[in-house]
Backbone bond lengths (Angstrom), bond angles and torsions (degrees), N, CA, C in turn:
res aa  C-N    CA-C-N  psi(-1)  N-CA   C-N-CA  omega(-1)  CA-C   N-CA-C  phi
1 X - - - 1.463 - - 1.531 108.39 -
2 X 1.188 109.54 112.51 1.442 109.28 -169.44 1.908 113.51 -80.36
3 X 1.150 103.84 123.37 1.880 127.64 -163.79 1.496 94.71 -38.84
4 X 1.738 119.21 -72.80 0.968 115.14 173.25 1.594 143.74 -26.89
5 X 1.353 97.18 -30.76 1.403 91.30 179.13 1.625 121.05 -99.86
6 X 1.657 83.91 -10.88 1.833 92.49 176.00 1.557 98.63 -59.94
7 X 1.675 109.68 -50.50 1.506 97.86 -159.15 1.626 123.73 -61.54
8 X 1.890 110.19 -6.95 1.048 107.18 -174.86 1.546 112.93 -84.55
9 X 1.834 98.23 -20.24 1.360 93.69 166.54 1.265 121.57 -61.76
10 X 1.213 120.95 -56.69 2.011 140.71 163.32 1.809 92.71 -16.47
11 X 1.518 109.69 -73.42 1.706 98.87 -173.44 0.961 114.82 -61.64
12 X 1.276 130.09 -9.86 1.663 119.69 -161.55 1.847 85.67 -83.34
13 X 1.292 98.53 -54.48 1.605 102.57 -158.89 1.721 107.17 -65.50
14 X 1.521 97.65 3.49 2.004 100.32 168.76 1.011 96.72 -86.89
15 X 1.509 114.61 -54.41 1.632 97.91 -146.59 1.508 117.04 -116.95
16 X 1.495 105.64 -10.30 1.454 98.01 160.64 1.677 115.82 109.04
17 X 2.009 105.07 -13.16 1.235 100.37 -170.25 1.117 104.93 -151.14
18 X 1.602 127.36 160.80 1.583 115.01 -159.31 1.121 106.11 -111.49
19 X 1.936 105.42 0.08 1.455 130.00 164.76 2.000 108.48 -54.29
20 X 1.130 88.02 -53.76 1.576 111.56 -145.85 1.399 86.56 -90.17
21 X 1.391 138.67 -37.28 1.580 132.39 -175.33 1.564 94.92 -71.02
22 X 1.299 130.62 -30.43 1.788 113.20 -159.03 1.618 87.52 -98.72
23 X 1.589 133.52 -7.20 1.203 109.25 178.31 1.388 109.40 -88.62
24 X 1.648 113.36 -25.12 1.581 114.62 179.33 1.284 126.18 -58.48
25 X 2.379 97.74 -30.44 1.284 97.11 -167.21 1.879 106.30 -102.00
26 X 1.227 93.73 12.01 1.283 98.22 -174.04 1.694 134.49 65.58
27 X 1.494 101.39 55.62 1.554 127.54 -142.11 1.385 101.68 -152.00
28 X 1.334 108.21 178.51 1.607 118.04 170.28 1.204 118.60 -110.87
29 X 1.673 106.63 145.90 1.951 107.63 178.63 1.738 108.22 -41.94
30 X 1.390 113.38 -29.76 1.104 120.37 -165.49 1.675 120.78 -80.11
31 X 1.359 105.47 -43.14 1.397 119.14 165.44 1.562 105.94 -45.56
32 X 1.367 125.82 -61.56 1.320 153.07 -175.63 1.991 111.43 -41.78
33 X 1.466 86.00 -56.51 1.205 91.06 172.47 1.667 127.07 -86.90
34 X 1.404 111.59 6.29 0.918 110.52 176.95 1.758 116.88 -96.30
35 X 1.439 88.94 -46.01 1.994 114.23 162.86 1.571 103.05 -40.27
36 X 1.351 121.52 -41.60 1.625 109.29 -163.29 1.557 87.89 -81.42
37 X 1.466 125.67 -41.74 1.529 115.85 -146.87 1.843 105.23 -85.22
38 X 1.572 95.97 -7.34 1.534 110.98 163.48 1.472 113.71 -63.60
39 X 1.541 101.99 -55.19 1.286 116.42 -169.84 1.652 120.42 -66.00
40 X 1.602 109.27 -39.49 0.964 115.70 159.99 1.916 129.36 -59.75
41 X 1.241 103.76 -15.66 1.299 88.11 170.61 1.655 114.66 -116.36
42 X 1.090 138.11 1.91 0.964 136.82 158.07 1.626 115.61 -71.51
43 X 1.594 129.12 -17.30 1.528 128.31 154.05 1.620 115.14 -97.19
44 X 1.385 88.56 15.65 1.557 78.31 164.17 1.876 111.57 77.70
45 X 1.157 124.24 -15.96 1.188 89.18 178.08 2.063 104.77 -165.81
46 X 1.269 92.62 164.28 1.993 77.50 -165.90 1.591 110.42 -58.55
47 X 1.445 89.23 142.51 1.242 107.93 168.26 1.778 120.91 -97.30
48 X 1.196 109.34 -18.00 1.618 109.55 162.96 1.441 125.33 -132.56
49 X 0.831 128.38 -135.16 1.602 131.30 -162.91 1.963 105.90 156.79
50 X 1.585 105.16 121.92 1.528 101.00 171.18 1.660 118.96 -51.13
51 X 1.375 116.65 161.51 1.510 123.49 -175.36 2.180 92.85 -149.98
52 X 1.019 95.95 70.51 1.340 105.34 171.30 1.369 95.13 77.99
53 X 1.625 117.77 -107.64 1.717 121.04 -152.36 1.825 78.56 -107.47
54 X 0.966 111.84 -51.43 1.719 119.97 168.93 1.793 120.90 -52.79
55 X 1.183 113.97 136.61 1.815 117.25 152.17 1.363 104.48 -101.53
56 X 1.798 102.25 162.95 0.868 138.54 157.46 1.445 127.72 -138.58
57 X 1.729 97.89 165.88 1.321 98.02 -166.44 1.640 120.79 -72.58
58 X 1.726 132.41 151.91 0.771 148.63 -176.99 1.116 107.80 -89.87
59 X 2.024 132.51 142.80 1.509 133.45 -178.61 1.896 95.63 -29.18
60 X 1.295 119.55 -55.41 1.111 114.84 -126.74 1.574 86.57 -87.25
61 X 1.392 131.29 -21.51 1.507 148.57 -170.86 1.321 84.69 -74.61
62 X 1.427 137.95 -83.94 1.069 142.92 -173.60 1.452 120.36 -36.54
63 X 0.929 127.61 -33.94 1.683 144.38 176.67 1.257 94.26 -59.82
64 X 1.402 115.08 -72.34 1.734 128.89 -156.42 1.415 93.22 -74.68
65 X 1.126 131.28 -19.01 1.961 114.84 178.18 1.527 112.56 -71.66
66 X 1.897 96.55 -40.05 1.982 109.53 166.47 1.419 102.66 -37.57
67 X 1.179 119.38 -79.21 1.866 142.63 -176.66 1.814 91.38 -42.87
68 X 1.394 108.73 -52.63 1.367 77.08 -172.35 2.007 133.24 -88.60
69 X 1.320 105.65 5.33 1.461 123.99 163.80 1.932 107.03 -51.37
70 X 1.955 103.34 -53.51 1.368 110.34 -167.44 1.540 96.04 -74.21
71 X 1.325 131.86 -45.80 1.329 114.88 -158.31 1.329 118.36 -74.14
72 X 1.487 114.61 -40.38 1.985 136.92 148.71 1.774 103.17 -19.65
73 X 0.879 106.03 -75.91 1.962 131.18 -169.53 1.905 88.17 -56.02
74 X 1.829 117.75 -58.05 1.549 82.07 -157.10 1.438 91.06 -88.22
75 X 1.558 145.23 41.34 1.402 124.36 -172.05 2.058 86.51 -122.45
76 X 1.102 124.57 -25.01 1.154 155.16 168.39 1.847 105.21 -55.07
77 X 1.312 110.58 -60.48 0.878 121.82 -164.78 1.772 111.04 -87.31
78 X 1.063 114.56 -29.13 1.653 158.29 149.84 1.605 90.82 -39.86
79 X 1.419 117.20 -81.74 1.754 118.43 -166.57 1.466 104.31 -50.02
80 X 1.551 114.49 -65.51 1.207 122.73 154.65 1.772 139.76 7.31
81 X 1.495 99.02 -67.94 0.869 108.62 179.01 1.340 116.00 -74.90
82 X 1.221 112.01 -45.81 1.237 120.23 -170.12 1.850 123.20 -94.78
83 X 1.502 98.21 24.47 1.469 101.96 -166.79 1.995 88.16 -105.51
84 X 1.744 85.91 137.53 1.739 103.36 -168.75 1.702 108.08 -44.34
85 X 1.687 112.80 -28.99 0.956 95.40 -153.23 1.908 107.69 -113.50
86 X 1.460 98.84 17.23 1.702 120.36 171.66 1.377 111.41 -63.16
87 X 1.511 114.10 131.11 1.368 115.11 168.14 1.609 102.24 -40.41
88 X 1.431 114.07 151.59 1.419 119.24 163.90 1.288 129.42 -65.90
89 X 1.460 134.56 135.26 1.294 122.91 -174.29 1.454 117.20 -157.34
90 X 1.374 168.63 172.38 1.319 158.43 -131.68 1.356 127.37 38.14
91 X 1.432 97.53 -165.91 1.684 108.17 -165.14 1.915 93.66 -97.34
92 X 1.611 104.99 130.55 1.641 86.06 167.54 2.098 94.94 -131.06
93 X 1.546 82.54 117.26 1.944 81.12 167.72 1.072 122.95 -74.42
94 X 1.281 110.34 137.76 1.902 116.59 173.06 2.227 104.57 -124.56
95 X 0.922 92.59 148.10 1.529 116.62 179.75 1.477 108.04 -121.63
96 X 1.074 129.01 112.61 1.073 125.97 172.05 1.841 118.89 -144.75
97 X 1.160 119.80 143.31 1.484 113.99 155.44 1.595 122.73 -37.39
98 X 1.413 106.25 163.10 1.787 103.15 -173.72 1.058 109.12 -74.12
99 X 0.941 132.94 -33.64 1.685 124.35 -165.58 1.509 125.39 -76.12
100 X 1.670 88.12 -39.11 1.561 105.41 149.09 1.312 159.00 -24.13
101 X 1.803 90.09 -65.87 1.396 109.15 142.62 0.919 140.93 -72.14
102 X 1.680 126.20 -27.67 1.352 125.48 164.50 1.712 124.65 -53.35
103 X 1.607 90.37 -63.58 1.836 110.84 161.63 1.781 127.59 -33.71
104 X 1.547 93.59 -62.42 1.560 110.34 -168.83 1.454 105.37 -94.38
105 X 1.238 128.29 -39.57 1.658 119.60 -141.90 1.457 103.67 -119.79
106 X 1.860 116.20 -27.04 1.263 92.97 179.83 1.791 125.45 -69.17
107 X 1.544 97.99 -43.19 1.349 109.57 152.72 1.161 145.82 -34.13
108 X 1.419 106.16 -25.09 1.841 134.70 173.48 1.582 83.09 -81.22
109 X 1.072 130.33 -102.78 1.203 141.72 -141.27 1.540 83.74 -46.07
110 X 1.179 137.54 -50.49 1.684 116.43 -163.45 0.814 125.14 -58.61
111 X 1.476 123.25 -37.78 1.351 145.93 165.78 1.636 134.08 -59.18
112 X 2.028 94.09 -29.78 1.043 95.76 148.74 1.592 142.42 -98.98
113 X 1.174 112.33 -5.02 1.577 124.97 154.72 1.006 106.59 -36.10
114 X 1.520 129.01 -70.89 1.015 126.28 -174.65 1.832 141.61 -78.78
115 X 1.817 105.70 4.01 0.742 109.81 -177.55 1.761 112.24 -113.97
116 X 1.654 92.75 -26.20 1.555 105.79 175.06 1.470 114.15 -140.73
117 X 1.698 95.86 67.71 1.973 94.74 179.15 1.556 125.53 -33.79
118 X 1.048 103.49 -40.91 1.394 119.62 173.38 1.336 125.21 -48.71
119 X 1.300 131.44 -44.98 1.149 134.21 128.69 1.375 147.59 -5.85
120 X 1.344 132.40 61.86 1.585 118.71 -167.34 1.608 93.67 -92.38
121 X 1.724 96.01 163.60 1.553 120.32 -173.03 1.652 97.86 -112.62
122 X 1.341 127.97 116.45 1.763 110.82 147.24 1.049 117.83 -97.73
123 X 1.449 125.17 125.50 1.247 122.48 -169.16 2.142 103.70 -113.59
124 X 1.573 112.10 134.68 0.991 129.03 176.25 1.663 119.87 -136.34
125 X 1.244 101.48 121.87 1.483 122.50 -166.42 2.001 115.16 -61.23
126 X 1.230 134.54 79.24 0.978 120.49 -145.26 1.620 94.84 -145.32
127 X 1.336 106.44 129.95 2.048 96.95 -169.19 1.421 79.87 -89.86
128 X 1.496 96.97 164.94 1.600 131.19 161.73 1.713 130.84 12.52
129 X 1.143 112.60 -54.51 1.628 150.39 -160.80 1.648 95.31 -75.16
130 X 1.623 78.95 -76.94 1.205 103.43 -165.71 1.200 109.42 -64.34
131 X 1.564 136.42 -55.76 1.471 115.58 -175.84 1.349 109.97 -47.13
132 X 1.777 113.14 -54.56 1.828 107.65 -163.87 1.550 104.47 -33.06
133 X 1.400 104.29 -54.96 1.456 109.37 -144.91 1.989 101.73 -53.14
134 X 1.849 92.62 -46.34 2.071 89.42 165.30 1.022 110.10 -23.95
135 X 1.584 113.13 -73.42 1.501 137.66 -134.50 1.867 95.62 -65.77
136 X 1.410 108.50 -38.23 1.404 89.28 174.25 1.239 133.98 -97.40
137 X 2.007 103.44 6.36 1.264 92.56 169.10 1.865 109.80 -99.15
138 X 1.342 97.01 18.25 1.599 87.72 170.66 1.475 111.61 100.60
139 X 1.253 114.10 0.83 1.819 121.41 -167.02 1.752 90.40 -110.20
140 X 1.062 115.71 25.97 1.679 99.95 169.63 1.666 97.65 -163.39
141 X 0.961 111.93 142.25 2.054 123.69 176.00 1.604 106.72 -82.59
142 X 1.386 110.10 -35.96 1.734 106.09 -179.02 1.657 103.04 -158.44
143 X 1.426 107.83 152.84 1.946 108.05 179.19 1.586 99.77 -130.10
144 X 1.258 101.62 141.47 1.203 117.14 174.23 1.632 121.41 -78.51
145 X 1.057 133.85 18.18 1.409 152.94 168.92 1.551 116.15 -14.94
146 X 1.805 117.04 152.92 1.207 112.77 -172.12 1.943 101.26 -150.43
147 X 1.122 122.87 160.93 1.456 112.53 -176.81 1.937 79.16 -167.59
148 X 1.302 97.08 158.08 2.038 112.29 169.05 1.571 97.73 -106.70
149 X 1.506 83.95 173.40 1.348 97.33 -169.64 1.709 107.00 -90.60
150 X 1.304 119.80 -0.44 1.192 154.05 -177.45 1.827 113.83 -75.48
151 X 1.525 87.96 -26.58 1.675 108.19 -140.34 1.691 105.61 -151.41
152 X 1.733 114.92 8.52 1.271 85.70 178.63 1.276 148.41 -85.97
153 X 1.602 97.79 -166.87 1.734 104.87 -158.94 1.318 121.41 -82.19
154 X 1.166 137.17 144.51 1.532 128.77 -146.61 2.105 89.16 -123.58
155 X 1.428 102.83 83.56 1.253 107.90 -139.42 2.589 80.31 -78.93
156 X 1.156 89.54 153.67 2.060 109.30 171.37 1.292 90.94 -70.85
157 X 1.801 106.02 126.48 1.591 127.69 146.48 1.415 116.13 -17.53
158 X 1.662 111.07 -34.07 1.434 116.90 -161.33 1.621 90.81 -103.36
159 X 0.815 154.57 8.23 1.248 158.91 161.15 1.859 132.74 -84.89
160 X 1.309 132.97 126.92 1.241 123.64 177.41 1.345 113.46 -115.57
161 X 1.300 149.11 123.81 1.267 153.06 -171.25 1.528 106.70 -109.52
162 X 1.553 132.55 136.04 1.143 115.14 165.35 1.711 82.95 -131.13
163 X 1.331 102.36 132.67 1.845 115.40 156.74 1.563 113.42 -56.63
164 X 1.488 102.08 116.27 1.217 112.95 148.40 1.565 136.87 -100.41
165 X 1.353 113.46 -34.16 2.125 90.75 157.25 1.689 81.56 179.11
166 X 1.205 98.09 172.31 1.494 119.12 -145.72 1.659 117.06 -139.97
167 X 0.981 147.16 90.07 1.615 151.67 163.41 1.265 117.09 -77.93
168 X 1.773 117.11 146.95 1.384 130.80 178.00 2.186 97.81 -85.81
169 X 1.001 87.79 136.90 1.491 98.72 173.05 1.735 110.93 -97.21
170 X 1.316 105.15 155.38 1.785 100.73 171.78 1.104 101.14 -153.11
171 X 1.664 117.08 -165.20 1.034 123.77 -147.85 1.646 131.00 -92.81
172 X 1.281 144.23 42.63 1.279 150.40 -130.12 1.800 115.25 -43.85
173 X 0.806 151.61 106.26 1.286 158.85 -150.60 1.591 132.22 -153.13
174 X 1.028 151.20 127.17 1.077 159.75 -123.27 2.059 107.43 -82.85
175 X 1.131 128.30 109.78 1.441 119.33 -145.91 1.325 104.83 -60.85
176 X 1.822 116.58 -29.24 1.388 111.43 170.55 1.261 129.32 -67.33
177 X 1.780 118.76 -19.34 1.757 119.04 179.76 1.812 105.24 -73.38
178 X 0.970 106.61 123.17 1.441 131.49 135.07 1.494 146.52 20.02
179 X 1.849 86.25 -72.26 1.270 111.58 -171.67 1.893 107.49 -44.77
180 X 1.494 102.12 -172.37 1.426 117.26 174.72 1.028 116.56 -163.09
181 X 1.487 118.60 -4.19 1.739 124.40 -172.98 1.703 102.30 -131.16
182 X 1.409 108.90 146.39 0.990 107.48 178.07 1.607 116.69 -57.94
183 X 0.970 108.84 -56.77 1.675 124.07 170.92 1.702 121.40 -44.58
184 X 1.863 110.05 -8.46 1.452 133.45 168.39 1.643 88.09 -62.06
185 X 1.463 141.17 -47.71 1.341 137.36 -118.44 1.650 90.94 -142.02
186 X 1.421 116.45 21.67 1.460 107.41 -179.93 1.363 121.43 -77.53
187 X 1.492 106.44 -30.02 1.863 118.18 165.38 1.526 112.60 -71.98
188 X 1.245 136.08 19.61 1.257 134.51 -170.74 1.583 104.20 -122.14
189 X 1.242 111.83 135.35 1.441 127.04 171.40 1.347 98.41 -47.61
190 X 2.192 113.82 149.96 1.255 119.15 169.57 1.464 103.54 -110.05
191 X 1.393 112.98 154.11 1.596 126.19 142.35 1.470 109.52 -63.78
192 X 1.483 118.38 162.27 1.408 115.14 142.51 1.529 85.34 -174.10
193 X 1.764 97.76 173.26 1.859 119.39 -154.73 2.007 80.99 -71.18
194 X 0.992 97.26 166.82 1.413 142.39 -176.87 1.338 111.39 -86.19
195 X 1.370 102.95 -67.35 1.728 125.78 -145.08 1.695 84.18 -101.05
196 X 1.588 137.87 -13.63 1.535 115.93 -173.55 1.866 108.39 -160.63
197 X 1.332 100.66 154.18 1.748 94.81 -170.18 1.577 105.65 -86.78
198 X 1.367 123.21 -17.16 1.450 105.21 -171.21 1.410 131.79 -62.07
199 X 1.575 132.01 -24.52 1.008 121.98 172.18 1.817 120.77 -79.51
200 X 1.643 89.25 -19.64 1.966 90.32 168.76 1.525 117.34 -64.66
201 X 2.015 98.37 -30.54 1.923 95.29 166.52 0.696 97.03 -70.97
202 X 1.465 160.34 -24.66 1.417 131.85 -155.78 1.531 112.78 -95.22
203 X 0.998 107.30 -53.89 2.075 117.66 147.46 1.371 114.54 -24.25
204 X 1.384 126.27 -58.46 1.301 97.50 -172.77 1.520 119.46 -99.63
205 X 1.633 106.65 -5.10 1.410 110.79 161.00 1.382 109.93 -50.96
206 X 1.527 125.14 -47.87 1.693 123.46 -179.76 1.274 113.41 -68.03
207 X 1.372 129.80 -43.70 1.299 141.44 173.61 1.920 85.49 -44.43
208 X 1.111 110.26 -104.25 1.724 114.51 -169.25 1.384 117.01 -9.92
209 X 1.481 98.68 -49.10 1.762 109.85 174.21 1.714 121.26 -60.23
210 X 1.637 96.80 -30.89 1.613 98.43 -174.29 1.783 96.46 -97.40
211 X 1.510 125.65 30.84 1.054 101.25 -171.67 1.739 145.86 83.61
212 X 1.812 95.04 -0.02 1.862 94.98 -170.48 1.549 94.60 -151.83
213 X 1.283 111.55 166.00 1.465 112.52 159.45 1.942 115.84 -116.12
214 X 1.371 101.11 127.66 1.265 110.65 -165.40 1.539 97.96 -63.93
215 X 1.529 110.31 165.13 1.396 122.28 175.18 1.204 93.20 -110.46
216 X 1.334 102.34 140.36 1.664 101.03 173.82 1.928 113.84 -128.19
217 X 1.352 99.39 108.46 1.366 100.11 -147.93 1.812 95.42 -107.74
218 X 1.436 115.23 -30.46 1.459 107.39 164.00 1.751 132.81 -104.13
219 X 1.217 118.80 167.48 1.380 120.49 -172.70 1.448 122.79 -144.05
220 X 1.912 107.33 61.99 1.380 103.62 171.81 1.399 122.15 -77.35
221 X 1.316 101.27 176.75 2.013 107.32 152.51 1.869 96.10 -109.32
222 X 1.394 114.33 -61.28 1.616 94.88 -168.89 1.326 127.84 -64.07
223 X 1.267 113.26 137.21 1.296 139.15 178.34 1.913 105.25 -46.97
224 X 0.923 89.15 -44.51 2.013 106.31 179.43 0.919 102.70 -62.92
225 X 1.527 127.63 -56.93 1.621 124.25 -153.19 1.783 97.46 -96.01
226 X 1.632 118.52 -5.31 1.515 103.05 159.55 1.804 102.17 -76.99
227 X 0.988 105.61 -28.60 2.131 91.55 -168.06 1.648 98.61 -71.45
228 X 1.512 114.93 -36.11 1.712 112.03 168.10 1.386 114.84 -39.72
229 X 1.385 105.31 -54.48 1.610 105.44 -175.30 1.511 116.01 -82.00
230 X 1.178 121.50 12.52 1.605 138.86 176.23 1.586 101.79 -96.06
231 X 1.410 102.02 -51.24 1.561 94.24 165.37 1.233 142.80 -90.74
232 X 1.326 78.21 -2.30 2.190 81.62 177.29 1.982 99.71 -92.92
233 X 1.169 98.35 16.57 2.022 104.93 -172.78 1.250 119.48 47.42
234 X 1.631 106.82 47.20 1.895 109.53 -171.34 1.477 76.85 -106.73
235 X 1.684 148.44 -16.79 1.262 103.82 177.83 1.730 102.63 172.15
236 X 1.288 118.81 170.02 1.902 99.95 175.06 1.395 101.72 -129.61
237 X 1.145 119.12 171.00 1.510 144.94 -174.51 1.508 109.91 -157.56
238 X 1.820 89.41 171.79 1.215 110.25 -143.38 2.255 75.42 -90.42
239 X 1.224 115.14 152.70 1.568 110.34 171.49 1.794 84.85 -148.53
240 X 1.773 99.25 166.22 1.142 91.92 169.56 1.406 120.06 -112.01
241 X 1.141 114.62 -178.83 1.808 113.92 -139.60 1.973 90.24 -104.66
242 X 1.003 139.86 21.53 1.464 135.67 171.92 1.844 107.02 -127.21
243 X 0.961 115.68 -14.12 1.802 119.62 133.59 1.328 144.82 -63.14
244 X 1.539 113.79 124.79 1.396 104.48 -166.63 1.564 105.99 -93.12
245 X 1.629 112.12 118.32 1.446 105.01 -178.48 1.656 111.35 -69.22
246 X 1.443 109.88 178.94 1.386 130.24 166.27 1.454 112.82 -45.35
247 X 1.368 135.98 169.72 1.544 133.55 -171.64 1.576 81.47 -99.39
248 X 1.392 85.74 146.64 2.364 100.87 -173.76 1.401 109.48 90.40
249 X 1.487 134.25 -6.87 1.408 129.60 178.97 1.423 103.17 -117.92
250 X 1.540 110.08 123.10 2.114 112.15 162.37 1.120 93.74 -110.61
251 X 1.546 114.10 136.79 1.515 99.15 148.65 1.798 107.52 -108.46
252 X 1.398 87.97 157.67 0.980 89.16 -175.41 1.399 117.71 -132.29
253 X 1.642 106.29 168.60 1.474 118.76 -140.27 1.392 99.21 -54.81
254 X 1.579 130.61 -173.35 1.318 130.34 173.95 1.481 94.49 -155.51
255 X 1.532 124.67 134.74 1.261 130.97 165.71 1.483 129.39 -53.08
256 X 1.273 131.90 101.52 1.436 125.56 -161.89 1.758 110.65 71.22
257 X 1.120 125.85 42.96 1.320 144.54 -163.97 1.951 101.28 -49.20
258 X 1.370 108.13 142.70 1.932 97.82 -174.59 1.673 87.44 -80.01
259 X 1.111 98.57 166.76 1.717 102.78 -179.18 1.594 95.44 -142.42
260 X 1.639 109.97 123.63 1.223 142.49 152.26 1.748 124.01 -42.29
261 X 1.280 121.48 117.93 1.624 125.91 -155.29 1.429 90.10 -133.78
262 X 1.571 92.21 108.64 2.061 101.51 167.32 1.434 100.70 -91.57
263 X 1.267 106.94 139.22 1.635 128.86 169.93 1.684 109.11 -109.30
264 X 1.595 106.94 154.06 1.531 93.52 147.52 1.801 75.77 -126.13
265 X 2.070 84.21 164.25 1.536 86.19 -173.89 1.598 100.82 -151.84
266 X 1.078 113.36 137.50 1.763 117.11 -173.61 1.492 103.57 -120.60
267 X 1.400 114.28 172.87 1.432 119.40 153.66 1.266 129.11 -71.83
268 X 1.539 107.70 133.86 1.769 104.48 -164.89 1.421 117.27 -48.32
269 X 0.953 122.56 127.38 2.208 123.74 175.97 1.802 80.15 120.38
270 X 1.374 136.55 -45.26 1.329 124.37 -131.71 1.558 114.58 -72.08
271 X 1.433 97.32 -20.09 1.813 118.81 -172.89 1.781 115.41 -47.03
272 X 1.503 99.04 -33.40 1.448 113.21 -167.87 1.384 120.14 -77.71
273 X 1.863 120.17 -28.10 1.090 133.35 -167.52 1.745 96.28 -51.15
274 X 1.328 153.55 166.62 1.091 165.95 151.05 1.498 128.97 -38.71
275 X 1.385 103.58 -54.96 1.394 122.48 161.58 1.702 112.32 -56.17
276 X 1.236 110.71 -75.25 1.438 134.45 -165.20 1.635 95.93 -37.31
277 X 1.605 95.79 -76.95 1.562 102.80 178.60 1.570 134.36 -49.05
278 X 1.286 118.89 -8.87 1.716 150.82 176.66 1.570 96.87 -76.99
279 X 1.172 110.68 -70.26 1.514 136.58 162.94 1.786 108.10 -15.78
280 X 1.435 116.42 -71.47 1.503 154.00 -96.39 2.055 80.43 -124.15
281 X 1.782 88.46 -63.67 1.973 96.78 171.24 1.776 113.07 -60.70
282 X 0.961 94.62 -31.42 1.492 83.83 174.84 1.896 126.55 -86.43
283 X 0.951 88.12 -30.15 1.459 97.59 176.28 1.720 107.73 -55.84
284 X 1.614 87.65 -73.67 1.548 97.40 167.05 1.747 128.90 -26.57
């Protein structure tokens, strides 16, 4: 049902004349009358009836002008929202890893409270994998995502990534051992994430480099409960070096160290919506 012609129904049923609708809309009696007799036959059935030198609307004209107030208002409200240059306003979900959110998003959102109340944030705790996979089925507005440079991400055509900031990772290890080389710690059980494979590529890319292939005998996600298992001597991992571990864990430095790359990342077109991009400036 083409919009345009609803609204001529909408004026007709204001003002009463097909005179007075083409001067409001800045059109001809003729245009006017042609839009309704369009409109009328594509629903099938009249929408007016003469009233002396004047028409008026018919039950069924009158019905469809109701319908057409709501559909006008949400297509209106629709442009609105979504026009680049609209104050910001709605719900925008983000998924992100913890550090992420702590680092990037809580700070976003504070900043944007106060700059675009209107604006709400849902925030859901979700590593790497797992957000994309939301993000492309449509259950998330933006992901907080991460890949090394060791290890990167081989990001979908349909996808936009912009870098937000980046840390060297090292080696997590027991504060009383010694060592200094990765290859010190090649007979020693590994940690690695749980929830994603990139830091296990990145592990055994260094392992290969230092000469060994790591064993990889544990499988957390928290960052905490790897420095637990650093101190209970079940094993070391890779942590990154601008975190302060637990007391009993150093990590230590690594030559040419892999370095960790935070993204936020939306669906391609999605950057522009009002919200998103509010979001997107602040992060940045």
């Amino acid at each position: 049902m083409d919009v345009r012609r609803l609204r001529l129904l909408l004026e007709l049923s204001r003002l009463g004349s097909m005179r007075e609708v083409a001067e409001e809309l800045g059109t001809t009696t003729s245009t006017v009358s042609q839009g309704i007799a369009a409109l009328a036959a594509e629903v099938g059935c009249a929408l007016v009836e003469p009233e002396g030198r004047r028409v008026r609307l018919t039950p069924a004209g009158t019905r469809l002008a109701e319908h057409a107030v709501h559909v006008i208002a949400a297509i209106e409200a629709a442009r609105a929202d979504l026009d680049p240059a609209a104050r910001p306003s709605g719900v925008v979900r983000v998924a992100g890893f913890a550090t992420a959110v702590r680092r990037s998003l809580l700070p976003a959102v504070e900043r944007l409270a106060a700059e675009h109340p209107a604006v709400e944030v849902r925030v859901l705790e979700l590593e790497p994998q797992e957000a994309l996979e939301a993000l492309h089925r449509d259950d998330l507005d933006l992901a907080l995502a991460y890949d090394y440079d060791l290890a990167p991400h081989d990001w979908s055509p349909d996808l936009e990534a912009t870098a937000l900031w980046q840390v060297a990772w090292g080696l997590g290890v027991p504060d009383a051992d010694r060592g200094s080389r990765l290859a010190d710690f090649a007979d020693r059980p590994f940690v690695v994430n749980s929830r994603g494979t990139g830091d296990e590529r990145v592990l055994r890319t260094l392992g290969a480099l230092a000469g060994f292939a790591p064993r990889v005998v544990h499988r957390v996600d928290s960052l905490d409960l790897v420095d637990d298992l650093v101190v209970a001597g079940l094993g070391v991992a890779l942590l990154p070096t601008d975190r302060r571990p637990r007391t009993g864990v150093r990590v230590l430095p690594l030559t040419d160290p892999p370095v960790l790359r935070a993204h936020a990342v939306v669906r391609r077109g999605r950057a522009t919506w009002p919200p998103v991009r509010a979001v997107l400036e602040r992060l940045r």
